[in-house]
RODO-2510 file (C-alpha; in nm, 4 decimals, decimal comma):
residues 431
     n   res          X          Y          Z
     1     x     0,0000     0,0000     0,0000
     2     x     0,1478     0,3748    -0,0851
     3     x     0,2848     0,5425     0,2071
     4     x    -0,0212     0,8158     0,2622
     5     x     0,0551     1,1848     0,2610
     6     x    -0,0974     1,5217     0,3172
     7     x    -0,1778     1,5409    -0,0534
     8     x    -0,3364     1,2104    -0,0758
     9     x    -0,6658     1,1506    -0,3100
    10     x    -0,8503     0,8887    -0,3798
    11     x    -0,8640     0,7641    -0,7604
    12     x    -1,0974     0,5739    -0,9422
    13     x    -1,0800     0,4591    -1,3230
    14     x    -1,2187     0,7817    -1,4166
    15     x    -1,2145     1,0545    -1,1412
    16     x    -0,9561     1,1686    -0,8597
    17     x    -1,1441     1,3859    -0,5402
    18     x    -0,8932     1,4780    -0,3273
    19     x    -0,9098     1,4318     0,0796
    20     x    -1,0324     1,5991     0,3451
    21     x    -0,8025     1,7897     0,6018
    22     x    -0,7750     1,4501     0,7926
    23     x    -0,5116     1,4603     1,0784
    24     x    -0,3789     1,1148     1,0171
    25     x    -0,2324     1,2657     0,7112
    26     x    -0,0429     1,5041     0,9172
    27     x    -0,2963     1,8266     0,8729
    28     x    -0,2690     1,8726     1,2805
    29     x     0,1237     1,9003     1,1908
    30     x     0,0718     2,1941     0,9579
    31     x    -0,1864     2,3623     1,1441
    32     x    -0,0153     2,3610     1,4570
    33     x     0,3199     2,4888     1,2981
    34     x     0,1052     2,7793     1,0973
    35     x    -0,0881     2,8567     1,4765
    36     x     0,2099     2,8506     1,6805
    37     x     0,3491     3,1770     1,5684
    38     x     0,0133     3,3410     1,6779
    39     x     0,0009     3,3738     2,0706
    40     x    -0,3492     3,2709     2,1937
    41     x    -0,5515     3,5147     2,3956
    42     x    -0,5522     3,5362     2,7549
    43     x    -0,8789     3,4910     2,9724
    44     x    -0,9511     3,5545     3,2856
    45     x    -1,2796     3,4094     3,5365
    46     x    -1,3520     3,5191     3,9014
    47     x    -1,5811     3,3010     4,0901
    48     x    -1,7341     3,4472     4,4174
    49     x    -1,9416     3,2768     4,6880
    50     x    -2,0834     3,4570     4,9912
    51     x    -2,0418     3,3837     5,3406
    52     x    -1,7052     3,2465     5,3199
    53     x    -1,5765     2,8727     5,4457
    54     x    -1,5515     2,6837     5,7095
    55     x    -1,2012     2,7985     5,8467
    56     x    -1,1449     2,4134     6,0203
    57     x    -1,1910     2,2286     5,7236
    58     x    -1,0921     2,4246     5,4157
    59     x    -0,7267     2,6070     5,4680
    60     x    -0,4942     2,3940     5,4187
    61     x    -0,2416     2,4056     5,7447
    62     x    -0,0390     2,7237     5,7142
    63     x     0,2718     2,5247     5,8294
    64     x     0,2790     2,3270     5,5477
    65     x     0,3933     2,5857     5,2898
    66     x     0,5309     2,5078     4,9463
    67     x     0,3990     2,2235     4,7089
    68     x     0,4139     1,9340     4,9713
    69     x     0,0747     1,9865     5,2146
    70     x    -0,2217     1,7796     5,2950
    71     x    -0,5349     1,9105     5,1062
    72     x    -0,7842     1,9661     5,3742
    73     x    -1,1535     1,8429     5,3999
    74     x    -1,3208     2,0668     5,2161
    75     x    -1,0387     2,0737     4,9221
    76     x    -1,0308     1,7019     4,8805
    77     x    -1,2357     1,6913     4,5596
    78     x    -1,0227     1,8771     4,3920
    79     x    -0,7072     1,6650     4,4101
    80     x    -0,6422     1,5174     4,0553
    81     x    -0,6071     1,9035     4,0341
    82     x    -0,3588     1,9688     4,3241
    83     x    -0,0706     2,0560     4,0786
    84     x    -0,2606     2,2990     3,8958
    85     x    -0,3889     2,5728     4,1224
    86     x    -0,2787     2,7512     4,4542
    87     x    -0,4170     2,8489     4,7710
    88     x    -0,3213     3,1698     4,8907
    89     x    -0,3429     3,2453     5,2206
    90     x    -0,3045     3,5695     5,4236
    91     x    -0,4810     3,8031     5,1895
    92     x    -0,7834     4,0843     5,3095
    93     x    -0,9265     4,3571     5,2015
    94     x    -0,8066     4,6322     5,4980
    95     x    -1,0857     4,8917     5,4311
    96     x    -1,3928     4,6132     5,4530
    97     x    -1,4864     4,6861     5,8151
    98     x    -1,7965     4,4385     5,8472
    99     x    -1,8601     4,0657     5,7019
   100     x    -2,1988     4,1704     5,5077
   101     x    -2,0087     4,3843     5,2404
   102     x    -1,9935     4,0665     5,1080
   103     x    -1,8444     4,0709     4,7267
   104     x    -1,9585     4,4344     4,6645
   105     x    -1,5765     4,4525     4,7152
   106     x    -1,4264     4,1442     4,6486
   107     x    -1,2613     4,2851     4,3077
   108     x    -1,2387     4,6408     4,3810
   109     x    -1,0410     4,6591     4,7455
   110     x    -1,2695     5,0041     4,7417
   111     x    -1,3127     5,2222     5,0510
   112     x    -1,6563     5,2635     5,0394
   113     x    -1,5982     5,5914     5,2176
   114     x    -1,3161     5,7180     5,0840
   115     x    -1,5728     5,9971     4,8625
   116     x    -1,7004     6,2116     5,1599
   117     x    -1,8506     5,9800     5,3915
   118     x    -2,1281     5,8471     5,1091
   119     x    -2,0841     5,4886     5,0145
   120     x    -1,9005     5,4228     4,7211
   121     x    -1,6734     5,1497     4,4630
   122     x    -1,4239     5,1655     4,2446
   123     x    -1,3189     4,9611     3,9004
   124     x    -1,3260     4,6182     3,9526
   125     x    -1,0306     4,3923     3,8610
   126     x    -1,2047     4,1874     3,5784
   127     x    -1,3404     4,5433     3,4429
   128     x    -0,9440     4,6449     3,4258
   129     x    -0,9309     4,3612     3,1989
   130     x    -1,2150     4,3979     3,0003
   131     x    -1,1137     4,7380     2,8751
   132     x    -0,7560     4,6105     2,7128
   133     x    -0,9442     4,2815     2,5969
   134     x    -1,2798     4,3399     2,5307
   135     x    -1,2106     4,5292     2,2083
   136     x    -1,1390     4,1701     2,0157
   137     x    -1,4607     4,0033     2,1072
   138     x    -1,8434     4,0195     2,1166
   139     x    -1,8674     4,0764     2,4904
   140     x    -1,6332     4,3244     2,6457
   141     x    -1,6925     4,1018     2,9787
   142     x    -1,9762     3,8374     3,0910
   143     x    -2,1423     3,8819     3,4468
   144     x    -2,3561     3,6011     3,5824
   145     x    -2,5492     3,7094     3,8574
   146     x    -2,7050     3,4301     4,0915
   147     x    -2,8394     3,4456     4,4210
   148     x    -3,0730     3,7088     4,6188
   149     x    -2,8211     3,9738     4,7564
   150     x    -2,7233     3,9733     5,1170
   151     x    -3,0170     3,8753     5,2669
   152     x    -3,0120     3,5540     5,0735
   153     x    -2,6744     3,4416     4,9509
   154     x    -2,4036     3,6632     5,1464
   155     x    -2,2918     3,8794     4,8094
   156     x    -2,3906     4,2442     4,9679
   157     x    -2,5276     4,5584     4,7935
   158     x    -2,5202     4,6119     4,3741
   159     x    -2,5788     4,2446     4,2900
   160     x    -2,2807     4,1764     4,0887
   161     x    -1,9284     4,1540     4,1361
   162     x    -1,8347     4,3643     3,8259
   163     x    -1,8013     4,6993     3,8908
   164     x    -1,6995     4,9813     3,6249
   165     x    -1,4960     5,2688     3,6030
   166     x    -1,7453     5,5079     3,8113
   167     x    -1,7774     5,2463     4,0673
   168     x    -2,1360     5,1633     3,9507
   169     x    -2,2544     4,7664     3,9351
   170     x    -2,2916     4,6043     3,5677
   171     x    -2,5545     4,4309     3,5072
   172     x    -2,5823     4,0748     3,3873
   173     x    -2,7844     3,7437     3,3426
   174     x    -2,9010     3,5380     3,6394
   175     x    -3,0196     3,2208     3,5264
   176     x    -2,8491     2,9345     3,2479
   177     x    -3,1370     3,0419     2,9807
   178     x    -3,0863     3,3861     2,9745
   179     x    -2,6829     3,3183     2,9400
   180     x    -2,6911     3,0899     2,6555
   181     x    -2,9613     3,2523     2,4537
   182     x    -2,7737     3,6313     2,4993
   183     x    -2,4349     3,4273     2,3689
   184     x    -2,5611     3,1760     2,0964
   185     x    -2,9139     3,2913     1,9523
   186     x    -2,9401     3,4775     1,7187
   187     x    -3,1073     3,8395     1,6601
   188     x    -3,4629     3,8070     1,5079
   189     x    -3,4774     4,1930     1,4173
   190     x    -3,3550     4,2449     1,0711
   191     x    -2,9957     4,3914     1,0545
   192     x    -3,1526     4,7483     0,8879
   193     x    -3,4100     4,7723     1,2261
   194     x    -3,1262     4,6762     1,4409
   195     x    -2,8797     4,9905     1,2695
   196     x    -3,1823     5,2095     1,3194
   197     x    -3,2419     5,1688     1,6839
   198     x    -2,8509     5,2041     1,7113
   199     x    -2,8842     5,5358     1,5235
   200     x    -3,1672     5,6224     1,7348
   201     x    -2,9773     5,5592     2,0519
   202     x    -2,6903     5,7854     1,9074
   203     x    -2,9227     6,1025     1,8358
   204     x    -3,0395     6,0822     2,1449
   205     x    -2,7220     6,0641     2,3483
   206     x    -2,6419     6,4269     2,1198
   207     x    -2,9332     6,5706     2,2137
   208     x    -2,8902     6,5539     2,5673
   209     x    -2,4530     6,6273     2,5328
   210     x    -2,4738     6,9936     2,4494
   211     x    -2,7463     7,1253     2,7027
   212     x    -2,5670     6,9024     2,9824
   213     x    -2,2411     7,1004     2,9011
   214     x    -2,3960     7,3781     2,9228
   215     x    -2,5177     7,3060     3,3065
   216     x    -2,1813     7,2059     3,3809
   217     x    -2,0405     7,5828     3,3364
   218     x    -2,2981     7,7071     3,5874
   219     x    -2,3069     7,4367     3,8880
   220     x    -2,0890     7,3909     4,2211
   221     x    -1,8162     7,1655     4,2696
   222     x    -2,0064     6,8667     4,4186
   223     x    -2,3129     6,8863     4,1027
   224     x    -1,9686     6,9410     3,8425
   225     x    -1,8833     6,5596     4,0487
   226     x    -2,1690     6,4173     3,9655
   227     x    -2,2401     6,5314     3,6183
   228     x    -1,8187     6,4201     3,5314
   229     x    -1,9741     6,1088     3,6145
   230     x    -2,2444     6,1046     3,4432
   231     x    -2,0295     6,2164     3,1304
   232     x    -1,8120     5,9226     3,1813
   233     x    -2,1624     5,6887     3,1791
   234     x    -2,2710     5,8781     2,8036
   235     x    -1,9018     5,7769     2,7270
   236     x    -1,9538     5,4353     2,8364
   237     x    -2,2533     5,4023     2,6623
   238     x    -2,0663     5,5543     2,3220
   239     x    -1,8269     5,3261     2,3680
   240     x    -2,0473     5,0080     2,3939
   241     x    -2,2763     5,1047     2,1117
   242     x    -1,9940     5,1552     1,8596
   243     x    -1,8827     4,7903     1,9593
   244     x    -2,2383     4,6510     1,8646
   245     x    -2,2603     4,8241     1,5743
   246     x    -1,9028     4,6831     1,4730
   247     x    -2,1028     4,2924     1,5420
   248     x    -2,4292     4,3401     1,3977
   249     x    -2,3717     4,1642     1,1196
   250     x    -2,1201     3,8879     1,2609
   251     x    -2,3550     3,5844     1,3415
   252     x    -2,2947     3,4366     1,6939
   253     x    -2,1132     3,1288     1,7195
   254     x    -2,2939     2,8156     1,7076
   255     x    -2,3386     2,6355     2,0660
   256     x    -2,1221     2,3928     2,1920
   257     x    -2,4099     2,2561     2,4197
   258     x    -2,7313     2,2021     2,4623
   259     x    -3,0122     2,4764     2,5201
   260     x    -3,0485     2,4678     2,9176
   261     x    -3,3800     2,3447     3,0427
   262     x    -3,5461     2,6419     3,2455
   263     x    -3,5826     2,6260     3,6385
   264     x    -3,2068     2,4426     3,7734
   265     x    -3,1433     2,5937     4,0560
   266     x    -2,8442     2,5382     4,3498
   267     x    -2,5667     2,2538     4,2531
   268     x    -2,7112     2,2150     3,8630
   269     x    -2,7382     2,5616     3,8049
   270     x    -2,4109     2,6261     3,9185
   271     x    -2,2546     2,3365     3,6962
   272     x    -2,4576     2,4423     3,3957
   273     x    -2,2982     2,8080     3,4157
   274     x    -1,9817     2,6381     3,4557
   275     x    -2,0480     2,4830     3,1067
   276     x    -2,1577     2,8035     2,9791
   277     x    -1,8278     3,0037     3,0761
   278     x    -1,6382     2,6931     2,9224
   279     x    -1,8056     2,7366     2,5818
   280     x    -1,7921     3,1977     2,6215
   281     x    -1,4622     3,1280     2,5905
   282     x    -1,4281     2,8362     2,3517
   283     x    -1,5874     3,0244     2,1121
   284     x    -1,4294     3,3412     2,2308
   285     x    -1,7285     3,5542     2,2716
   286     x    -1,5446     3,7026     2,5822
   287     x    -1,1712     3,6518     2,7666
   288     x    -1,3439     3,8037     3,0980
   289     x    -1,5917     3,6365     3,2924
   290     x    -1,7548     3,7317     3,6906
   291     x    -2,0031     3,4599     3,8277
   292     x    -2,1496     3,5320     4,1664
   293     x    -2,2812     3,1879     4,2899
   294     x    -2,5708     3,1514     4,4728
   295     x    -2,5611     2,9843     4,8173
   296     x    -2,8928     2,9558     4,9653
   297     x    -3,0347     2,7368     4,6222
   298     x    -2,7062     2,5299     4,6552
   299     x    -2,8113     2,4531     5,0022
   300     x    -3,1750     2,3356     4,8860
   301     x    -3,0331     2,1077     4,6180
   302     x    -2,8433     1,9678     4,8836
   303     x    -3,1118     1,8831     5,1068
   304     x    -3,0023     2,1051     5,4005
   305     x    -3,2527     2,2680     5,5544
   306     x    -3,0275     2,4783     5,7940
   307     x    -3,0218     2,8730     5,6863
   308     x    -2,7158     3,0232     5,4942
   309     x    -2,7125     3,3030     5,6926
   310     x    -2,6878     3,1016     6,0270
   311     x    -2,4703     2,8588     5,8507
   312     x    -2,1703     3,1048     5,8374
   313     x    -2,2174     3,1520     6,2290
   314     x    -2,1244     2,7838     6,2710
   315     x    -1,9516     2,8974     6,5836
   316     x    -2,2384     3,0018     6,7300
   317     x    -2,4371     2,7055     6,7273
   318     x    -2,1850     2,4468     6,9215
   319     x    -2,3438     2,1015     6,8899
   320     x    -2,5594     2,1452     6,6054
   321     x    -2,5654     2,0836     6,1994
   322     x    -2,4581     2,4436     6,1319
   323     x    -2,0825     2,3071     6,1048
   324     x    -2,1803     2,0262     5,9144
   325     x    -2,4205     2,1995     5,6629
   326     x    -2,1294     2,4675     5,6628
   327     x    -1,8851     2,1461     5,5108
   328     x    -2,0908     2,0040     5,2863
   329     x    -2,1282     2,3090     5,1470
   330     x    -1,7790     2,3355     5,0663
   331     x    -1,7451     1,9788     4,9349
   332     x    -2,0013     2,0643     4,7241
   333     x    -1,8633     2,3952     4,5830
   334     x    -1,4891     2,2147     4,5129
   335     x    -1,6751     1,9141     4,3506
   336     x    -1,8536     2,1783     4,1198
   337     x    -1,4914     2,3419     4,0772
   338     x    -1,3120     2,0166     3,9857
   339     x    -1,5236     1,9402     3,7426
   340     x    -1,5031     2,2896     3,5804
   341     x    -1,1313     2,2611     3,5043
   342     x    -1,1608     1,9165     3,3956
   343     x    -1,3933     2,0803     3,1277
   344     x    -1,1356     2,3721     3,0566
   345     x    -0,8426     2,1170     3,0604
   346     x    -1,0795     1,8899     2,7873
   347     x    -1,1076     2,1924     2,5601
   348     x    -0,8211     2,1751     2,2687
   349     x    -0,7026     2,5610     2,1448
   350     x    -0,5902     2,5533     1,7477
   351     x    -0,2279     2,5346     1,8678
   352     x    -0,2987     2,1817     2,0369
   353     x    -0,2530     2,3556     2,4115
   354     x    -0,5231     2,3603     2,6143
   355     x    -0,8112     2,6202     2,7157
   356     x    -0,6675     2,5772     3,0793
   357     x    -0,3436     2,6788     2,9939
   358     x    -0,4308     3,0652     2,8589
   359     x    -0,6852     3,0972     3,1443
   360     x    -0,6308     3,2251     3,5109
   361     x    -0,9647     3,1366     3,7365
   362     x    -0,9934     3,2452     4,0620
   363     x    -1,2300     3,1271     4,3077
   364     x    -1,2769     3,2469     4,6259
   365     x    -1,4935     3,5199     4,8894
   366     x    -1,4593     3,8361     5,0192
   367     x    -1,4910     3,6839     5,3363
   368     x    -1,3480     3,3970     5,5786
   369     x    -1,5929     3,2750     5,8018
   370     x    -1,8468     3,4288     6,0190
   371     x    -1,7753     3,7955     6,0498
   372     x    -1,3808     3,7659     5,9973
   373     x    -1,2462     3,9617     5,6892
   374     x    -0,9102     3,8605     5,7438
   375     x    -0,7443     3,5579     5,5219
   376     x    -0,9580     3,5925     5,2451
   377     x    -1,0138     3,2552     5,0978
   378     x    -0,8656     3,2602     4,7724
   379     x    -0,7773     2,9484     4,4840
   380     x    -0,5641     3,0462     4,1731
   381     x    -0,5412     2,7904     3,9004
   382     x    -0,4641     2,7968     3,5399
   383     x    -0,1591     2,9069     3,3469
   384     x    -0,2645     3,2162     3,1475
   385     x    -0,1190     3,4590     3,3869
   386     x     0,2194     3,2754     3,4570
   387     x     0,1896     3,2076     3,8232
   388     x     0,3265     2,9414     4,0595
   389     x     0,0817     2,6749     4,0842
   390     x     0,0294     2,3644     4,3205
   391     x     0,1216     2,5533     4,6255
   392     x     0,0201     2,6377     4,9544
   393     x     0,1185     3,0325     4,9628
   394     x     0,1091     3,2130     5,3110
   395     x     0,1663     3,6237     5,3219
   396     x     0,2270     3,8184     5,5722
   397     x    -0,1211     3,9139     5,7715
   398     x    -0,2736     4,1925     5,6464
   399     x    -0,1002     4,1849     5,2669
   400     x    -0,3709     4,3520     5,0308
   401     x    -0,5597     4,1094     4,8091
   402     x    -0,5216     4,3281     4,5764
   403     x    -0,1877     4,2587     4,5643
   404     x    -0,3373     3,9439     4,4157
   405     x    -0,5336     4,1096     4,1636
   406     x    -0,2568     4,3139     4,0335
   407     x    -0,0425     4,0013     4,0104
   408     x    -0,3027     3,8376     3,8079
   409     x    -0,3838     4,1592     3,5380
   410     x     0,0232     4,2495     3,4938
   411     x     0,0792     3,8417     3,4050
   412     x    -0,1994     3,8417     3,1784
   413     x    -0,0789     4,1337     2,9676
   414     x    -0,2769     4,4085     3,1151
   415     x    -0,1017     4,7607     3,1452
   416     x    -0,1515     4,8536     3,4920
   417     x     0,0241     4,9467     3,7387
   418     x    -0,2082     4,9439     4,0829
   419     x    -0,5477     4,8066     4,1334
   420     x    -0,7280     4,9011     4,4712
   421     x    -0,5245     4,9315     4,7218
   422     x    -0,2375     4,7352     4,6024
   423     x     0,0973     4,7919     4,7512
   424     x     0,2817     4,5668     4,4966
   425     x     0,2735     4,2381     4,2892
   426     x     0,3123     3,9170     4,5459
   427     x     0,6517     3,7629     4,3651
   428     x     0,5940     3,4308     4,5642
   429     x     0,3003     3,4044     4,2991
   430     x     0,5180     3,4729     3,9960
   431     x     0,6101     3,1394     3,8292
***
């Protein structure tokens, strides 16, 4: 039999149709050679939960430093991952003053009242990196929104944990459906309508500009604050509307999975975003993604009846399934989390790497346990930022986390130089 080659056909008596692109032939050889030149982009996913951990059970022991510690109760599922994430330990937030913040600001390391006394954010990290690599993709940045605030799931005022440049909470999608139908369906509105209503948006938007500068020449210092910001918000708004104008007519990718049946809620909801931020950036409709888990439907699907709420104050209930529903809980959460890098580990890039190894996931709460802000529970895994993986880190009390977050955007390209209330990148992170 002839030795086969990338040229290959097949011949009959009277015709010759040449081959498909079939890897046997070597086609995988050629496309990875012509892809390797071409640097794959970098993503980056937060993952917050409210109401922290159980301290006991989750931390690994802070004596143990280095590559070569025991994974602790609540981490166990997640050891066919060991090598490839990285607990760090020490981290807070110094200006959160009171556990039901929650992860209002988890990202930002705001003080929320730094602007004369009134409650206020700042730029959250993933929104840092949404405006360097949000210009190449459909969605600047994704934010999933689960759970009911912090009455219901620990997460605090504003309802998301992605926060933009005037310290303001972006919105985003709360359930499965909505998510895959605003990624992979497509517009019904012809694409003529759809300019149209963008044009429409834009005449308003220069209707309002002029008379607003106007009032700006005429008002005090503290109005001249808040119309800047509202300025920035038209900007924003400019900004965003020449982007879907520039995809109007670029159909969405087609979906790696399954429409999501309607009404999952707790573990399968959580596991079917998890899918659904695997295939945002498979089929890289975004590099950025928030998801803000829910708690209190996690704790349904598990069949615990105790309150989430009165779960985190484990301590206070000596003797009674508050501890326990507090560790099952976690098992739970890293059982969802395992399987979510197996899936980004499963996903091939064109170069033959892996999604896993251009994306840096974090996973973690604004919060320890209880009340206590300190130690910030915090999981790094993935290699698209360069860090030091399969560790157990442990900073100095009190080092800002983010310190973390600046780490994190300056080894995935970002040009910045603080973030929060950063004091510096942490170099023990830096592979």
């Amino acid at each position: 039999m002839p030795r086969l080659t990338r040229r290959h056909a097949l011949r009959s008596a009277s015709a010759l149709i040449a081959l498909p692109t079939l890897d046997s032939l070597g086609f995988r050889r050629f496309a990875a050679a012509a892809s390797a030149a071409v640097a794959r982009p970098k993503r980056l996913v937060f993952l917050g939960f409210g109401w922290g951990v159980t301290a006991e059970t989750w931390y690994p022991d802070a004596a143990q430093k280095g590559p070569d510690y025991t994974l602790p109760q609540g981490l166990a599922p997640l050891a066919r991952h060991k090598a490839d994430f990285t607990i760090a330990q020490g981290l807070h937030h110094r200006h959160s003053g009171e556990g039901h913040s929650g992860s209002t600001f988890w990202l930002t390391g705001a003080d929320k009242y730094a602007k004369r006394g009134k409650i206020s954010n700042s730029i959250s990290a993933d929104q840092v990196a949404a405006a360097q690599f949000g210009m190449e993709t459909r969605f600047a940045s994704l934010q999933l929104n689960g759970g009911f605030g912090q009455h219901g799931d620990g997460h605090g005022g504003g309802l998301s944990l992605a926060w933009d440049v005037n310290g303001k909470p972006i919105g985003g999608y709360k359930t499965p459906v909505e998510t895959f139908h605003r990624l992979f369906s497509g517009d019904d509105v012809p694409l003529e309508r759809q300019q149209a209503l963008l044009s429409r948006r834009r005449s308003v938007l220069d209707t309002v500009l002029e008379p607003a500068r106007d009032l700006d020449r005429r008002l005090g210092a503290v109005d001249r604050e808040k119309l800047a910001e509202y300025f920035e918000s038209i900007r924003d708004i400019e900004i965003r509307l020449a982007k879907e104008e520039k995809w109007l007519d670029v159909p969405r990718p087609k979906a790696p999975l399954a429409a999501p049946a309607a009404g999952l809620e707790g573990r399968e909801e959580i596991r079917l975003m998890y899918d659904l931020i695997v295939a945002a950036l498979q089929t890289d409709s975004t590099r950025v993604v928030t998801y803000r888990q829910p708690v209190k439907s996690l704790l349904a699907s598990l069949k615990i009846a105790v309150n989430d709420h009165a779960m985190s104050h484990y301590h206070l209930h000596p003797g009674t399934s508050h501890r326990e529903a507090s560790q099952a809980r976690d098992i739970a959460q890293s059982e969802l989390l395992a399987g979510l890098l197996d899936r980004l580990k499963s996903v091939t890039e064109p170069d033959g790497t892996r999604l896993f190894d251009h994306t840096t996931l974090v996973y973690g709460s604004n919060l320890s346990t209880e009340h206590t802000l300190l130690n910030c529970p915090t999981l790094i895994a993935g290699g698209g930022a360069g860090l030091k993986l399969g560790q157990n880190l442990v900073f100095p009390k009190n080092t800002p986390l983010c310190n973390a977050w600046l780490t994190i955007l300056k080894g995935s390209g970002v040009e910045v130089e603080k973030h929060g209330d950063s004091t510096g990148v942490l170099d023990d992170l830096v592979a």
